[in-house]
Backbone as CSV, one residue per row, in Angstrom:
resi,resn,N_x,N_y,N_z,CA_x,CA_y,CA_z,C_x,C_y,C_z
1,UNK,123.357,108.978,66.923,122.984,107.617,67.321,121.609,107.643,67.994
2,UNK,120.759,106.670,68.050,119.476,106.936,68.383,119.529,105.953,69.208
3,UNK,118.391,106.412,70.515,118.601,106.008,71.995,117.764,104.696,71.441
4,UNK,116.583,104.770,70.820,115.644,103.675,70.853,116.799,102.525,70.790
5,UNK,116.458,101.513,71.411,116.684,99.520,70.887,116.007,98.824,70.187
6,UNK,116.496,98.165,69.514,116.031,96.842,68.933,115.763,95.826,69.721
7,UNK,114.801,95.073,69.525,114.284,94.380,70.856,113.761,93.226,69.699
8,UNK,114.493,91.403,69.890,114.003,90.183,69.134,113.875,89.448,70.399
9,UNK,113.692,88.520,69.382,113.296,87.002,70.590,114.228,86.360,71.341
10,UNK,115.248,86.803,70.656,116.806,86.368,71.234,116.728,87.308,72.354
11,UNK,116.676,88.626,72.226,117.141,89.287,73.476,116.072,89.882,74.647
12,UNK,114.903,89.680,74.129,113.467,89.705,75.091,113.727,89.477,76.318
13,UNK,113.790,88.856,76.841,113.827,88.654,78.224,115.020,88.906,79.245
14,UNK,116.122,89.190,78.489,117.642,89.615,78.911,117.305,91.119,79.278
15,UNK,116.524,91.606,78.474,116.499,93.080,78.143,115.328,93.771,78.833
16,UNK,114.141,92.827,79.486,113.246,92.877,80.272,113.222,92.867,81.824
17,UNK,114.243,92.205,81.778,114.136,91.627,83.193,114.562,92.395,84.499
18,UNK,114.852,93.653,84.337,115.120,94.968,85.174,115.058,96.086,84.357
19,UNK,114.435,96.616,85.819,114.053,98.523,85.295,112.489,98.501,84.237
20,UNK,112.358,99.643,83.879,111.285,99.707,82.969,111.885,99.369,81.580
21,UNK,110.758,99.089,80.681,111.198,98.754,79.073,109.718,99.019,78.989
22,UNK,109.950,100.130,77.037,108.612,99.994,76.637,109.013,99.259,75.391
23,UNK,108.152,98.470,74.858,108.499,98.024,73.675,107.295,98.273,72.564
24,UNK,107.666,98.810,71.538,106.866,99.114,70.477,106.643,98.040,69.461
25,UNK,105.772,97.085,69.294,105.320,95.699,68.616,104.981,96.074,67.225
26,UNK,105.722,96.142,66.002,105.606,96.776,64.544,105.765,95.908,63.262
27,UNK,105.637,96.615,62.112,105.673,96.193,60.998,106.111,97.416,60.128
28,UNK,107.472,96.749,59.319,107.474,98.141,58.565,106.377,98.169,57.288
29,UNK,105.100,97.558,57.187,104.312,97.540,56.092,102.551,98.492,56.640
30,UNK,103.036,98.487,58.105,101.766,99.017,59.152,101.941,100.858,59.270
31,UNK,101.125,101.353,58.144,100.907,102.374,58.203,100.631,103.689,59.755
32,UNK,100.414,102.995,60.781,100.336,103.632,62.181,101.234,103.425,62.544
33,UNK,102.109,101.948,62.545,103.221,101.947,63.181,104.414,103.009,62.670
34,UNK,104.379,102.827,61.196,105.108,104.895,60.895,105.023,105.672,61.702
35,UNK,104.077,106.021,61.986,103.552,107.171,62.438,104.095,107.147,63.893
36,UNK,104.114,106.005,64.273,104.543,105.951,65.781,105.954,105.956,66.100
37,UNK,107.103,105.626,64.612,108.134,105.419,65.282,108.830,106.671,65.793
38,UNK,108.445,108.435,65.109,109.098,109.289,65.579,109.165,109.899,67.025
39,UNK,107.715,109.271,67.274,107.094,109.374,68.753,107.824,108.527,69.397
40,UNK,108.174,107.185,69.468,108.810,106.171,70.194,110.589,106.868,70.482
41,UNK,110.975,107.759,69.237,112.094,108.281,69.195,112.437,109.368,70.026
42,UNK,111.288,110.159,70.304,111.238,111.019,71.246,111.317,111.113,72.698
43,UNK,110.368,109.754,72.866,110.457,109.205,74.228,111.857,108.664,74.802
44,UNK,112.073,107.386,73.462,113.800,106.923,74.245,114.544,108.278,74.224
45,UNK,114.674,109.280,73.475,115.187,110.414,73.753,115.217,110.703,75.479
46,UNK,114.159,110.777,75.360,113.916,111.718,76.907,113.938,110.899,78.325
47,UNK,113.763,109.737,78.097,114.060,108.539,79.088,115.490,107.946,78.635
48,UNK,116.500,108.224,78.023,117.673,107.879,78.059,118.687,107.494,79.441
49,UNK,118.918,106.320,79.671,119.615,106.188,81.313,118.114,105.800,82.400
50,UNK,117.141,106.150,82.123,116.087,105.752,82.851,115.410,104.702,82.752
51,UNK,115.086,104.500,81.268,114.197,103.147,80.785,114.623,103.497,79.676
52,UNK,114.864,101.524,79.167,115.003,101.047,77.844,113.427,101.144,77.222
53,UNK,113.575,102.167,75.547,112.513,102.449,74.863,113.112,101.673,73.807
54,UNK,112.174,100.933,72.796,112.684,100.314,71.754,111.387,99.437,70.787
55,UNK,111.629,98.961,70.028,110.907,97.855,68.852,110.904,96.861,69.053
56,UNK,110.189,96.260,68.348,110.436,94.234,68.106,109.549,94.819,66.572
57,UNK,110.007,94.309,65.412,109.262,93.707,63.976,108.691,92.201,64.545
58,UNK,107.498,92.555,63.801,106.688,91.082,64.355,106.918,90.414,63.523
59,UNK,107.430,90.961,62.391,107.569,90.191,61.106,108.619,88.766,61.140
60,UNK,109.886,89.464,61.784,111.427,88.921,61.950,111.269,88.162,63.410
61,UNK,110.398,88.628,64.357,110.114,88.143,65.661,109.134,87.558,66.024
62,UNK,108.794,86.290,65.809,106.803,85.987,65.908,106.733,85.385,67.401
63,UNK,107.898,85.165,68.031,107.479,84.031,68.885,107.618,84.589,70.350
64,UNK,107.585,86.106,70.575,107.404,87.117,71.941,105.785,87.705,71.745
65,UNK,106.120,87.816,70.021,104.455,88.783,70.105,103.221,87.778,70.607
66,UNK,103.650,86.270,69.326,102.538,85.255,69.873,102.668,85.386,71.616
67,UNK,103.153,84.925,71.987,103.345,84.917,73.422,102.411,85.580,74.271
68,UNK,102.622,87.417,73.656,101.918,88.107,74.595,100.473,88.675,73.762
69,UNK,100.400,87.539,73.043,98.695,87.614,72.439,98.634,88.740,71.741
70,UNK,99.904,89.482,70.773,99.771,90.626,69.856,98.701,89.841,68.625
71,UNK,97.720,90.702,68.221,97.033,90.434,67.086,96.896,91.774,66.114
72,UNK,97.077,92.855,66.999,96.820,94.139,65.896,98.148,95.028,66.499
73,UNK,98.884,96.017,65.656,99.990,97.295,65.834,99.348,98.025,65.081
74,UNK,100.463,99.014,65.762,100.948,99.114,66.931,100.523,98.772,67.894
75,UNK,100.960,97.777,68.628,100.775,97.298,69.986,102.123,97.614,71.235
76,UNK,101.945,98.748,71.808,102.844,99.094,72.979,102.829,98.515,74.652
77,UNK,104.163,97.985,74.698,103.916,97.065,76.228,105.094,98.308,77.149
78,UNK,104.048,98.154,77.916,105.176,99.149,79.459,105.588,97.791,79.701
79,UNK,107.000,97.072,80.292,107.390,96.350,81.650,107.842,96.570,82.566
80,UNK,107.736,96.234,83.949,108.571,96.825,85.192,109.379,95.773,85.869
81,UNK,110.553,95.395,85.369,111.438,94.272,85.956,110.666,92.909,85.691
82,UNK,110.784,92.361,84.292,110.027,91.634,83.726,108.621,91.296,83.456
83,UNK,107.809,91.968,83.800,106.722,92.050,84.112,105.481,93.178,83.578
84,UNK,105.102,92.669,82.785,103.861,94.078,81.562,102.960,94.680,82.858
85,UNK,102.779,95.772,82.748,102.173,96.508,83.668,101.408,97.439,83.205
86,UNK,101.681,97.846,81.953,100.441,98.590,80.958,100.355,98.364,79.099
87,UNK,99.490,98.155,78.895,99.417,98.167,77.165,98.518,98.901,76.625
88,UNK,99.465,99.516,75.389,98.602,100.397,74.452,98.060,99.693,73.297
89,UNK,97.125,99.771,72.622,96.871,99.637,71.381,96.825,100.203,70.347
90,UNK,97.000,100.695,69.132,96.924,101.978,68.360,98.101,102.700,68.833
91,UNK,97.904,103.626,67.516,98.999,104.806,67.696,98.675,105.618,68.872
92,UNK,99.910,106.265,69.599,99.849,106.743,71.241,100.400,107.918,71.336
93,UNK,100.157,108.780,72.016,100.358,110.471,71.786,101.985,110.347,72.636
94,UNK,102.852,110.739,72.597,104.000,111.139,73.470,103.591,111.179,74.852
95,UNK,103.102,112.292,75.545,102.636,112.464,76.523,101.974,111.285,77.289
96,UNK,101.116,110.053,76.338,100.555,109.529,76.824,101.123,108.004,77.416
97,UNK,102.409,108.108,76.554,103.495,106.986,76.852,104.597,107.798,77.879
98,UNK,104.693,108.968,78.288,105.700,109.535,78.868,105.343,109.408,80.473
99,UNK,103.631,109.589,80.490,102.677,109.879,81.652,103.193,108.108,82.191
100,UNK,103.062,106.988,81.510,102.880,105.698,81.674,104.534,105.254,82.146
101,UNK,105.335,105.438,81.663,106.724,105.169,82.291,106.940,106.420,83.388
102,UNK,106.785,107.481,83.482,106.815,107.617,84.734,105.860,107.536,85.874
103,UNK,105.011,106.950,85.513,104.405,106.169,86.520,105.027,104.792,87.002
104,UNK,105.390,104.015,86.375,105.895,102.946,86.513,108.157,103.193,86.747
105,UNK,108.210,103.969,86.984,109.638,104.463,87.545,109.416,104.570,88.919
């Protein structure tokens, strides 16, 4: 079973609103976002019980990404009890999303 979540518009803000969440902003047609999901898999791996790691398809979900002004993905949001506190753009090294939630823990 894989730690990552699924993260829509329905459950955005239920799922935000305590603790950390990173959410990975994708397309399964976005050649980087591939690339990123084994990395995203690694992380909810290793933050399991600590922080919710997970997706949103922008495709199936338009009305969180509009929201938070996504225009290009991979687009990665840290939150800390509802609240974005860091964003990536582009594909993101492990380490460099691992360094960013535990900072924000």
């Amino acid at each position: 079973m894989s730690a990552e979540l699924t993260f829509t518009d329905g459950n955005f803000e239920s799922e935000i609103s305590k603790g950390v969440t990173l959410i990975d902003f994708w397309a399964t047609w976005c050649g980087p976002c591939r690339m990123q999901g084994p990395i995203i898999e690694k992380v909810a791996a290793k933050y399991t019980g600590k922080a919710k790691i997970g997706k949103m398809d922008v495709d199936s979900n338009r009305n969180t990404p509009g929201r938070f002004g996504i225009s290009g993905i991979p687009t990665l949001i840290l939150f800390k009890d509802g609240r974005e506190v860091k964003r990536f753009v582009g594909l993101q090294q492990e380490a460099a999303l691992a360094a960013a939630i535990d900072a924000a823990l």
